[in-house]
C-alpha atoms as a printed R data frame, in Angstrom:
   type eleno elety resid chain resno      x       y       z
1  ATOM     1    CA   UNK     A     1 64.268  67.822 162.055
2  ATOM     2    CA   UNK     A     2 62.385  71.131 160.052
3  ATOM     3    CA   UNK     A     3 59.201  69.497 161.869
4  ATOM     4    CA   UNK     A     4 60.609  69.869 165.235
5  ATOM     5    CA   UNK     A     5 61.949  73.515 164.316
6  ATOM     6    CA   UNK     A     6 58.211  74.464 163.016
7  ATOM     7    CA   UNK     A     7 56.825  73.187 165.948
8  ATOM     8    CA   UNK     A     8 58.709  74.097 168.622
9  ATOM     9    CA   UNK     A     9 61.040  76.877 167.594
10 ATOM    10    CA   UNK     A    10 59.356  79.584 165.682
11 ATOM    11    CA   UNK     A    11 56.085  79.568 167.716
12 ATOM    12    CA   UNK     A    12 57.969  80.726 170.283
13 ATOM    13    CA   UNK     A    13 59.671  83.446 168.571
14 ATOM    14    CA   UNK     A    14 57.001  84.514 166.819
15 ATOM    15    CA   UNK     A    15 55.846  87.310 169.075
16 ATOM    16    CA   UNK     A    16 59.659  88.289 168.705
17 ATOM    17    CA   UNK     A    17 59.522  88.903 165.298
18 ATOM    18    CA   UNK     A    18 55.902  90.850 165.098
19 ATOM    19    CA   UNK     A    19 57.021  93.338 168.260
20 ATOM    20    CA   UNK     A    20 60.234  93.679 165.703
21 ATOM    21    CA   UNK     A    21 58.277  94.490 162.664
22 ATOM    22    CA   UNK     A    22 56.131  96.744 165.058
23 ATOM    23    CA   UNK     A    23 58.921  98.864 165.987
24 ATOM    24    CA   UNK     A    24 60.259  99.295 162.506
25 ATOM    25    CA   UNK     A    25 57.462 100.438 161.378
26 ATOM    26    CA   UNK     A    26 56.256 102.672 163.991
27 ATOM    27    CA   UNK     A    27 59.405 103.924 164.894
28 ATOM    28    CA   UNK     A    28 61.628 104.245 161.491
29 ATOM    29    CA   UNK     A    29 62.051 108.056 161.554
30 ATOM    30    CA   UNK     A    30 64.076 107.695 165.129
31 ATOM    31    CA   UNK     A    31 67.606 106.710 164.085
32 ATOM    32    CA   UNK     A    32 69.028 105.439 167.551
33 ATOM    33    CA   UNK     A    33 66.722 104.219 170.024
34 ATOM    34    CA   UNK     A    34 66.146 102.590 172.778
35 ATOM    35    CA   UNK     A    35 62.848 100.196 171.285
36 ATOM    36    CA   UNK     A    36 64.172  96.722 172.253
37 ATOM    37    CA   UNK     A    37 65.017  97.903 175.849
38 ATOM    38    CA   UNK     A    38 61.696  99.118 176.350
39 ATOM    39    CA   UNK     A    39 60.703  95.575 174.926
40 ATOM    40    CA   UNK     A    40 58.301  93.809 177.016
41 ATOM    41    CA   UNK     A    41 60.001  90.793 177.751
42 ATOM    42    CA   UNK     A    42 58.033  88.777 180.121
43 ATOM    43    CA   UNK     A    43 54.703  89.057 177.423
44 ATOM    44    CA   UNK     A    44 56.782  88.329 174.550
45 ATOM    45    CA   UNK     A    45 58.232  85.209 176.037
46 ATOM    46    CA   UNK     A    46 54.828  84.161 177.930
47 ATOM    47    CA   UNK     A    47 53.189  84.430 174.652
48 ATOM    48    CA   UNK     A    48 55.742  82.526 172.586
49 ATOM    49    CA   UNK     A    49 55.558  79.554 175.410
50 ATOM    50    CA   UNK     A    50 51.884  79.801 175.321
51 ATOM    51    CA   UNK     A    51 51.892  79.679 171.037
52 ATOM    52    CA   UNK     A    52 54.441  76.594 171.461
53 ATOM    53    CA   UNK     A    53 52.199  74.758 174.035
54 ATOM    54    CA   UNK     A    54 49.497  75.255 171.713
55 ATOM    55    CA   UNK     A    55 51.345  73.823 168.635
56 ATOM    56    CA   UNK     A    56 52.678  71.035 170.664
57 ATOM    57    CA   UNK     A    57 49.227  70.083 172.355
58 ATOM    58    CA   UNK     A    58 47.821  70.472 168.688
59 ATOM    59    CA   UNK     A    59 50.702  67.915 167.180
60 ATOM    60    CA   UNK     A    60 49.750  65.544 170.110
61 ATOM    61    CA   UNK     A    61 45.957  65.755 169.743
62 ATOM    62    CA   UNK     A    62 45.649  65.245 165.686
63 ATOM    63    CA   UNK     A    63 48.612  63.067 165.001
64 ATOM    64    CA   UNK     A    64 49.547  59.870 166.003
65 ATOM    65    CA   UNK     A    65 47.940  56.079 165.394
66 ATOM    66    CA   UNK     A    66 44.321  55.296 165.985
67 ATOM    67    CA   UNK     A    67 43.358  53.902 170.046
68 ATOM    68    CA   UNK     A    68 44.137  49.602 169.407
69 ATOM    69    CA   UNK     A    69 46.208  50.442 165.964
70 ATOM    70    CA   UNK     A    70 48.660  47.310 165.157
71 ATOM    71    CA   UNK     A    71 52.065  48.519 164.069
72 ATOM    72    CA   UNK     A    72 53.659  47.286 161.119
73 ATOM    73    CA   UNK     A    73 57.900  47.809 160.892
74 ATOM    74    CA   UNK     A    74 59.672  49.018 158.350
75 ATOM    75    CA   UNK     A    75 60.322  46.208 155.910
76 ATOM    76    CA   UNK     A    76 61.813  45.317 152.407
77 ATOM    77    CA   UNK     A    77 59.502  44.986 149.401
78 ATOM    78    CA   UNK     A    78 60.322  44.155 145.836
79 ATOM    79    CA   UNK     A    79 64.368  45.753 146.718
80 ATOM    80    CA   UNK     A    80 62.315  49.099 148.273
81 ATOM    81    CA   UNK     A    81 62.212  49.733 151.867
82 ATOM    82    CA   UNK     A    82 58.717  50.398 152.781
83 ATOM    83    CA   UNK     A    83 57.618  52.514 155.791
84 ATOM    84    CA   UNK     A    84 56.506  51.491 158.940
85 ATOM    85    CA   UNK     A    85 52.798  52.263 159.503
86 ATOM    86    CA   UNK     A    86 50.034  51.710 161.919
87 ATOM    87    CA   UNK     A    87 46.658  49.603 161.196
């Protein structure tokens, strides 16, 4: 479950998150503002979708069993359960 929210969740928001850190630190000294309505939305979010396309065709690309791989089940060992697994 903390895989899929790593992969899928925060690199989408985090463009969010540096544009926030951004505009506290540029803008600190202005009490009320208007930063986050100025915010622009459509590179934030096409950024974030690009960074989680990226992860996800990265996840998809270097994980996973080898081309002809034989699976093997989980199964019981000795009163241990032991993983399935490719070959």
């Amino acid at each position: 479950m903390l895989r899929n929210f790593l992969f899928h969740v925060v690199p989408f928001l985090l463009p969010f998150i540096a544009y926030g850190l951004y505009v506290f630190a540029t803008r600190r000294a202005r009490a009320q503002g208007a930063a986050f309505d100025e915010a622009p939305w459509y590179w934030l979010f096409s950024v974030g979708l690009a960074l989680t396309g990226a992860s996800l065709i990265a996840v998809w690309a270097f994980t996973g069993a080898p081309a002809g791989g034989e699976y093997i089940a989980p199964h019981m060992e000795n009163g241990t359960v032991v993983p399935g697994k490719f070959n």
